[in-house]
C-alpha positions in Angstrom: 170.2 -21.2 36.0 170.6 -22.3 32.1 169.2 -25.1 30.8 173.2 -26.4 30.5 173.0 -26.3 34.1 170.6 -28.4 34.2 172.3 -31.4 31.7 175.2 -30.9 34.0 173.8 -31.2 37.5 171.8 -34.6 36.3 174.0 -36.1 34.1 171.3 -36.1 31.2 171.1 -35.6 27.6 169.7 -32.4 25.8 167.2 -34.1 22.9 166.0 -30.5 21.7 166.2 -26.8 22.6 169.0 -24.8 23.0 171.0 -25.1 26.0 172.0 -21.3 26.7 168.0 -20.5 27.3 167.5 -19.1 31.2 164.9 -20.6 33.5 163.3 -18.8 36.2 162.4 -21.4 38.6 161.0 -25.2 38.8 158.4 -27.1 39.4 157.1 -30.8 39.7 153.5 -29.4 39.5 152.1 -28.5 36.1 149.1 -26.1 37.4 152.2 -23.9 38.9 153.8 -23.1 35.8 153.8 -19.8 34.7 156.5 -18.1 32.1 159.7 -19.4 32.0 159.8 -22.0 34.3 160.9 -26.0 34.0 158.7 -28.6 34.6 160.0 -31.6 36.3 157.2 -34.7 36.0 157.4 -37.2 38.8 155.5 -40.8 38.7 153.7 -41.8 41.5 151.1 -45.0 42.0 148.4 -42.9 40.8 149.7 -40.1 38.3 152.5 -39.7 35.5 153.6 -36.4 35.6 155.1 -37.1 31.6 151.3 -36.7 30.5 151.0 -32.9 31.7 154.1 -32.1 30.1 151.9 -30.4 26.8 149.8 -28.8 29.8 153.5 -27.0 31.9 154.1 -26.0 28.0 151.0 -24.5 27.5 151.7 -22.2 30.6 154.8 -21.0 29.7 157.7 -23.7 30.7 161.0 -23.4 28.8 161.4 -27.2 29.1 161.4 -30.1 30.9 162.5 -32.9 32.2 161.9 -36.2 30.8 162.6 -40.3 31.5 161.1 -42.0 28.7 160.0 -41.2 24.9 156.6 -39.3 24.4 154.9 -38.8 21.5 154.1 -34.8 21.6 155.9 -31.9 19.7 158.5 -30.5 21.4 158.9 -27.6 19.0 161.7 -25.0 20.6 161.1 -26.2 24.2 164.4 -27.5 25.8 163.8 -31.8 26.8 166.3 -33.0 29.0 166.4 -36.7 28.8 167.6 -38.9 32.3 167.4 -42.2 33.9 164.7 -41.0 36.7 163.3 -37.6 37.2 162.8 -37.8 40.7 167.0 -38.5 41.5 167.3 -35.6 38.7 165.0 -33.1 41.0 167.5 -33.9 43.8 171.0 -33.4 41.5 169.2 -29.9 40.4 168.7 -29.1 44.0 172.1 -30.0 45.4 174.0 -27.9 42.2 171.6 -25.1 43.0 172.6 -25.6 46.7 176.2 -25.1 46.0 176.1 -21.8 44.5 175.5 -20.3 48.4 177.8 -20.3 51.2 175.1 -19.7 53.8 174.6 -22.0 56.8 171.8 -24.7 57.0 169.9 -25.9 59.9 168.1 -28.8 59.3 165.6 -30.6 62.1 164.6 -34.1 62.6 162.9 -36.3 65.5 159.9 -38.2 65.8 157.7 -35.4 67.0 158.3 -31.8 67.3 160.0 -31.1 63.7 157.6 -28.7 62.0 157.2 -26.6 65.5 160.7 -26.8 66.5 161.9 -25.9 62.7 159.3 -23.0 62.5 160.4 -21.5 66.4 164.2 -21.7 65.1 163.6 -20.0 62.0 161.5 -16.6 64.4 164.4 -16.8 66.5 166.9 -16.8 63.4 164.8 -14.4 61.7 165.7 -11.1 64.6 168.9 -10.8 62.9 168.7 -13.0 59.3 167.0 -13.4 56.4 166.0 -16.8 56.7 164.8 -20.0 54.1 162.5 -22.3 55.6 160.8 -25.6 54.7 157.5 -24.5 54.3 155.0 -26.5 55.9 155.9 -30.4 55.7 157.6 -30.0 52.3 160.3 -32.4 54.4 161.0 -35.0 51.7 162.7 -36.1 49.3 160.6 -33.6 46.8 160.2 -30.7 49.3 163.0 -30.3 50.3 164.6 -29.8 47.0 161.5 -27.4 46.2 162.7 -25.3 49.1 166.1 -25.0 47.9 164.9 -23.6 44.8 162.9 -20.9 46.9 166.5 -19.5 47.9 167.6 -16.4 46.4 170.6 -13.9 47.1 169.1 -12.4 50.1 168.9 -15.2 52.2 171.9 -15.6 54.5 170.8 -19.0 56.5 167.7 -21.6 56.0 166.1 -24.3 58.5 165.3 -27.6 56.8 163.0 -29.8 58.4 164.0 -33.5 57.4 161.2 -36.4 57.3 161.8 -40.0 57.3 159.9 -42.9 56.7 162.9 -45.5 56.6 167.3 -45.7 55.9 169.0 -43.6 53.2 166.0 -40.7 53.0 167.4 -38.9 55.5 171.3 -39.0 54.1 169.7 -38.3 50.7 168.0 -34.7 52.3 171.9 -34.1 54.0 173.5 -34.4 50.3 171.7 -31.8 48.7 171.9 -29.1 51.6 175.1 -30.1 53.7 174.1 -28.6 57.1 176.5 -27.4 59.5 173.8 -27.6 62.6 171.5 -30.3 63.1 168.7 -30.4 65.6 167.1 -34.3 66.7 164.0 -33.1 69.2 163.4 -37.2 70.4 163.7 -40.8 69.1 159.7 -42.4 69.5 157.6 -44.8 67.7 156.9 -43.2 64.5 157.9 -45.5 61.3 158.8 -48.3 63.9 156.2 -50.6 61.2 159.0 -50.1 58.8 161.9 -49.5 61.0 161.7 -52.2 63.8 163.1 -50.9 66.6 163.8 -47.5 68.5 167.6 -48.1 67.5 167.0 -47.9 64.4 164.6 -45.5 64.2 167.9 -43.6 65.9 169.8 -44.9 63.5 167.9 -43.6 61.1 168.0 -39.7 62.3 171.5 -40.3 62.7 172.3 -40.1 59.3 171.5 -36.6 59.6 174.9 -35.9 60.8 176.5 -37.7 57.6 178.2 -34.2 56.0 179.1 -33.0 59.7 182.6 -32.2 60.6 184.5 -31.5 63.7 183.5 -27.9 64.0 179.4 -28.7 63.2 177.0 -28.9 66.2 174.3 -31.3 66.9 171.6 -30.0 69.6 169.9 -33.0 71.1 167.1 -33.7 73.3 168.7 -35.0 76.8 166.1 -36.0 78.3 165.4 -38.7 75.5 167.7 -41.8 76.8 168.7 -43.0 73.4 169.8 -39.0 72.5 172.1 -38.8 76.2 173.8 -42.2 75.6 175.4 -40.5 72.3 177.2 -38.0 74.7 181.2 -38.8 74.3 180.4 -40.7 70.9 180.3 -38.6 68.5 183.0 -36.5 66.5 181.6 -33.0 66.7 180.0 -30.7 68.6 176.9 -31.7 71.1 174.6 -29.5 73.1 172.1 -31.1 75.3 168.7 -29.8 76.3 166.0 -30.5 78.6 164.1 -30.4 81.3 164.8 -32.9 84.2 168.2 -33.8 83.0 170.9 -31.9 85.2 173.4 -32.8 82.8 171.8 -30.7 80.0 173.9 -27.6 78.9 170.2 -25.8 78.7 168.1 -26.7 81.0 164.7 -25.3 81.8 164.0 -24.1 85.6 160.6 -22.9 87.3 158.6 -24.0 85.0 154.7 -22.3 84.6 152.0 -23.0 82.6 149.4 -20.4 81.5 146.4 -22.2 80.3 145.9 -20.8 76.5 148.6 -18.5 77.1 150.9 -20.9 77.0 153.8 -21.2 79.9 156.9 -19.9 80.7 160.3 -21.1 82.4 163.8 -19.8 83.6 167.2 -20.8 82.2 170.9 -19.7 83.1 173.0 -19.1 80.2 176.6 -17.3 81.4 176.1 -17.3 84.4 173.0 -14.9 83.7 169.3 -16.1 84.4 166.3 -14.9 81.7 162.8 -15.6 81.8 161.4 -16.8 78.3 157.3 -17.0 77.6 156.6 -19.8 75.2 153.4 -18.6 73.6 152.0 -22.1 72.7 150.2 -24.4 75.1 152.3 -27.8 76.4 155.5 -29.0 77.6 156.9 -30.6 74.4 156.8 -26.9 73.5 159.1 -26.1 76.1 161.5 -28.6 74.6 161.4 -27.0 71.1 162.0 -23.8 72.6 164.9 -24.9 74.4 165.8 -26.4 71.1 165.6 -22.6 69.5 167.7 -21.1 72.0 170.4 -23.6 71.6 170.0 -22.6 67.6 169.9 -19.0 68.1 173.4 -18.9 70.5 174.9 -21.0 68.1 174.8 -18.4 65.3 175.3 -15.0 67.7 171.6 -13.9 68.5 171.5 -12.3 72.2 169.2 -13.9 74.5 167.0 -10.8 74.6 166.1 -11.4 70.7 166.0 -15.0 71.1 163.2 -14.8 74.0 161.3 -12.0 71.3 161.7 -14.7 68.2 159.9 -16.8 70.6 157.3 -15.0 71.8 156.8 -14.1 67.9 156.1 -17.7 67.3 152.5 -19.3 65.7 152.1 -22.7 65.6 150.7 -24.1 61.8 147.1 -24.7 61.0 145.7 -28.1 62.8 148.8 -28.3 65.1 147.3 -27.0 68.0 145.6 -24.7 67.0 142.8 -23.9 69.9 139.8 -21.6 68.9 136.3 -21.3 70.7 133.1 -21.5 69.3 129.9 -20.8 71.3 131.9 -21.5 74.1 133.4 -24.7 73.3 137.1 -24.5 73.7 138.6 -26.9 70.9 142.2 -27.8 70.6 142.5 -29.1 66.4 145.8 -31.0 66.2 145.3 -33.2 63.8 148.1 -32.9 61.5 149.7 -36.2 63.0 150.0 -38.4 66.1 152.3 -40.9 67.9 152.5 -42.1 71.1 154.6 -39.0 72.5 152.0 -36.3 70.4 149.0 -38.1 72.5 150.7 -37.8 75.6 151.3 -34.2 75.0 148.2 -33.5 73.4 146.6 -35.0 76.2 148.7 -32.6 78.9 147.0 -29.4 77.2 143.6 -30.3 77.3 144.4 -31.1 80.9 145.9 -28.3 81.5 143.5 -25.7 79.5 141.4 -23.3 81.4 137.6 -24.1 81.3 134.5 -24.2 82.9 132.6 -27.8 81.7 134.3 -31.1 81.2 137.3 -32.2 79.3 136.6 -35.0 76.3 139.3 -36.3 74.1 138.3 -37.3 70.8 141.5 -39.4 69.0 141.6 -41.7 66.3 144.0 -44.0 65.0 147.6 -43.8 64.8 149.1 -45.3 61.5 152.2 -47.1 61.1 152.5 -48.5 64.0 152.8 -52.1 62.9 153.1 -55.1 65.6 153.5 -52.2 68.3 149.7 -51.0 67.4 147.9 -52.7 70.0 149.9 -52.0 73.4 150.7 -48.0 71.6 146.7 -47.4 71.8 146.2 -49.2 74.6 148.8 -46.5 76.2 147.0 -44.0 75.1 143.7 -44.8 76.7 146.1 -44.6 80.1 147.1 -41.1 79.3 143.5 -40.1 78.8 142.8 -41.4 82.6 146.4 -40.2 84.1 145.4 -37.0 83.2 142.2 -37.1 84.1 139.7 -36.1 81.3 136.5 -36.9 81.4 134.8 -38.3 78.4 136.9 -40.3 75.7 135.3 -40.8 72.2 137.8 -43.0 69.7 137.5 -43.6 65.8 138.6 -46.3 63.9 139.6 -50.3 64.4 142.7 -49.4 67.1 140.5 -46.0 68.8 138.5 -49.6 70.5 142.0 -50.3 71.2 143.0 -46.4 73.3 139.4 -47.4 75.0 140.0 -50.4 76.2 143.6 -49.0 77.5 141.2 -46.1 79.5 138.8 -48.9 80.7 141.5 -50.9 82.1 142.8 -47.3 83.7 139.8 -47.3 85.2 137.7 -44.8 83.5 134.1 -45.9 84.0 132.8 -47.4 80.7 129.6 -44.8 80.5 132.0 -42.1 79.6 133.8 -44.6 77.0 132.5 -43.8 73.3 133.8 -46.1 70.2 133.0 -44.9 66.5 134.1 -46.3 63.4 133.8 -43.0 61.2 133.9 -39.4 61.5 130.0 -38.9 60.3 128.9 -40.9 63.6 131.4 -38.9 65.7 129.8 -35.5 64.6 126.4 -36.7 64.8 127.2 -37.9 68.4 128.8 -34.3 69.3 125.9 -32.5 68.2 123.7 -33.2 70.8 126.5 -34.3 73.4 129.5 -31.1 73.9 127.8 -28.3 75.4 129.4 -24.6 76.2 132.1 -24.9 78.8 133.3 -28.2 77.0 136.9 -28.3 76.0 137.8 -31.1 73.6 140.8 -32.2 71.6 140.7 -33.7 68.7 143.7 -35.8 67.8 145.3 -38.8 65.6 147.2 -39.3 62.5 146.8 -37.4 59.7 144.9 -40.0 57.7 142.3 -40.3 60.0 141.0 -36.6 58.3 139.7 -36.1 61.6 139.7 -32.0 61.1 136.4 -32.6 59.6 135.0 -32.9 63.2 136.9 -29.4 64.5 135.6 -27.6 61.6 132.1 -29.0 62.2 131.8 -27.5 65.6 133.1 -24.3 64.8 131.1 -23.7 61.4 127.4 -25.5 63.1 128.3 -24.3 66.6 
C-alpha cells in the first residue's frame, strides 16, 4: 500500500510526507517496527501510543498515524492526521481487505472459538493456503492485524471473532465480510455486561450481518437457543451435534481414549467414516464436528478432513496436559465459564491415572449478578464427576466449594485459598506421583503460575 491509500481508507489528512511513499506493513506496536513500516498509536487507560511515535521512527517507520498535535519533528516521515486512530486501524483493514476475493470464515461462541478456529484452519489447510487469527488476536485490534498478515498466496482465512458486548462483533464482520460463519454455543460469558443469554445470542448474531442467501452458518444444535433459529434465518444453516437427531452432522459411537483423546462415527452421503479427535473432551468433539461442516463446505474429501484433524494441537494453557515426576497435569488456564468447567472437569475425569483426581479452579470473571449460583455450579460438577480433592482460589473459588459441599463432597477434601502463593505452597507437600490435577479459571486469575511450578519443582 501507499501512504495515499492510507488518507483514503480513513478519511484523514496528510500534514507532511509525500503521499506516493510505499509501506511494507503496520503496526500498533512501536518495539515491532522495523524498515518501512507505519506505526498506528492507539490510547488505552494506561499508555498513549502518540508518545512512541519518535521511538517507531527511530526503527525505521515511514509514517504514522496521528489524532492530535505533538510537538516532535516530523522531518520527511509521512503524518496522517484523523479523528481516532483506533476506527482508522479498522478503515485500513477493511480497504486492505477488499483488494482479495478469497473466502473468510470467521468463528464465534462463548466457548470453543480459538480450538474450533484453529481445527478449521488444519482441515482447510490439506488443500489451501490458509490466514488465521493468530492466537486470541480476536478484537477489534487483532483482527485487523491479521488482515494485514494476508498476502497473495493465501486463498481463504479463519477469523476468530471476540465479544465483550453489541456492535464489536458487526464492527469485526465490516472489515472481513465472511461468507461462512461458525457459532460453537451461546453460555454465560459477558452475561455481567450483556444481561441475558438472548442477548448474549443476539450479540453473536451480528455475525451474520454481511451474509446473503447463498452464505452458510454452521451452528451448534445441540445448544437450544442455536436450534430454535432453524427456519428463521435467510441463508444457509447446518446443524451439528451430538444428541440432537435433527443435526445434519451428527456424531455416533462415540469413544474416549484417555490422553489420546476420542473418536466417533458420522454418516455423510450415505457413507459412514471414523474420525480420531486427538485432543481430550467432548466439547472437542463439537469443534470437530464444527471442522467437518467447514471443510465440506469448501470441497475437502472426508479422508483429508479426518487427516486435518488428527493434525490438530491445541494452543499453550488450553489443555495442554504434560507429566512431571508422575503427576499428570491438565494447564487450561487461558479462560473459563461455566460450560469450560464442566468440560474441563469431564477430562480430568476421564484421564487415565493411577492416584487421585484434584481440581484446582479459581474464579470466573465477568459474571456479574449470575456469580454466585455459576460457582456454586461448578462445585456440583466437581462431585458429579467424581474427583476427589477440590482446592479453589479467590473470593467466588469459596463459592465452587460450597457448591461441592452441598454436592456432598466431604469437607476434609474441600480446600479454599485466597492466592496462588498459598496454593503452591499447599501442593508441595500435598500431590504426590499418580496425582492428576487440572488447573482451571479465568485468565485473570494467572493461575498457570501453579502448572508451571509443578513441572519446573517437580
Amino acid at each position: 500500500m501507499k501512504i495515499n491509500e492510507i488518507v483514503q481508507a480513513t478519511g484523514g489528512q496528510l500534514v507532511n510526507g509525500n503521499g506516493e511513499v510505499e509501506l511494507v506493513d503496520i503496526s500498533t506496536d512501536s518495539r515491532n517496527i522495523k524498515e518501512g513500516m507505519f506505526f498506528i498509536p492507539l490510547k488505552g487507560e494506561k499508555f498513549d501510543g502518540h508518545d512512541f511515535i519518535p521511538k517507531s521512527f527511530e526503527a525505521g517507520a515511514v509514517g504514522c498515524i496521528v489524532e492530535k498535535d505533538i510537538n516532535i519533528e516530523f522531518h520527511d516521515k509521512c503524518v496522517i492526521k484523523v479523528g481516532n486512530s483506533l476506527k482508522a486501524l479498522q478503515d485500513i483493514a477493511r480497504y486492505y481487505r477488499q483488494k482479495f476475493s478469497i473466502p473468510f470464515v470467521a468463528v464465534t461462541g462463548s466457548v470453543g472459538k480459538t480450538t474450533t478456529k484453529d481445527m478449521i484452519a488444519c482441515v482447510l489447510d490439506q488443500k489451501y493456503k490458509v490466514l488465521k487469527t493468530l492466537g486470541n488476536f480476536n478484537n477489534e485490534i487483532g483482527l485487523p492485524l491479521t488482515v494485514f498478515r494476508l498476502n497473495r498466496t493465501h486463498h481463504i482465512g479463519v477469523t476468530e471473532m471476540g465479544m465483550s458486548g453489541f456492535g464489536e462483533i458487526s464492527r469485526l464482520v465490516s472489515i472481513v465480510k465472511p461468507e461462512t460463519a461458525v457459532i460453537t454455543n451461546i453460555g454465560l460469558s459477558h452475561i455481567e455486561k450483556l444481561g441475558s443469554q438472548e442477548n448474549i445470542l443476539k450479540a453473536k448474531m451480528e455475525v451474520f450481518e454481511e451474509f446473503d442467501k447463498d452464505s452458510l452458518a454452521i451452528l451448534n444444535g445441540d445448544d437450544r437457543l442455536l436450534f430454535n433459529l432453524k427456519g428463521n434465518l435467510p441463508f444457509r444453516i447446518i446443524y451439528y451435534g451430538i444428541y440432537n437427531d435433527k443435526c445434519e452432522l451428527k456424531a455416533q459411537d462415540i469413544s474416549y481414549h484417555g490422553e489420546e483423546g476420542s473418536s466417533f462415527s458420522i454418516i455423510v452421503d450415505g457413507a459412514t467414516y471414523t474420525v480420531r479427535v486427538p485432543v481430550m473432551g467432548e466439547h472437542n468433539i463439537y469443534n470437530a464436528l464444527a471442522s467437518i461442516a467447514a471443510g465440506m463446505e469448501y470441497g475437502i474429501s472426508m479422508n483429508n478432513i479426518i487427516k486435518g484433524i488428527a493434525l490438530f494441537k491445541p494452543e499453550k494453557m488450553r489443555m495442554d496436559i504434560f507429566e512431571s515426576k508422575g503427576i499428570k497435569v491438565i494447564n487450561d488456564c487461558y479462560n473459563a465459564s461455566p460450560a469450560s468447567m464442566a468440560a474441563a472437569l469431564k477430562v480430568l475425569k476421564q484421564i487415565h491415572n493411577e492416584g487421585r483426581k484434584i481440581a484446582i479452579l479459581g474464579d470466573m470473571l465477568e459474571m456479574g449478578e449470575w456469580a454466585f449460583d455459576a460457582h456454586k455450579k461448578v462445585g456440583s460438577d466437581v462431585v458429579k464427576n467424581n474427583i476427589d480433592y477440590l482446592m479453589t482460589v479467590g473470593y467466588n473459588g469459596k463459592n465452587i466449594a460450597l457448591g461441592a459441599l452441598q454436592a456432598g463432597m466431604a469437607e476434609e477434601n474441600i480446600f479454599s485459598f485466597d492466592n496462588n502463593d498459598e496454593v503452591i505452597k499447599f501442593i508441595d507437600h500435598f500431590i504426590k506421583c499418580g496425582d492428576a490435577v487440572l488447573i482451571k479459571a479465568s485468565r485473570g486469575m494467572k493461575m498457570e503460575g501453579i502448572a508451571e511450578h509443578i513441572r519446573e519443582v517437580r
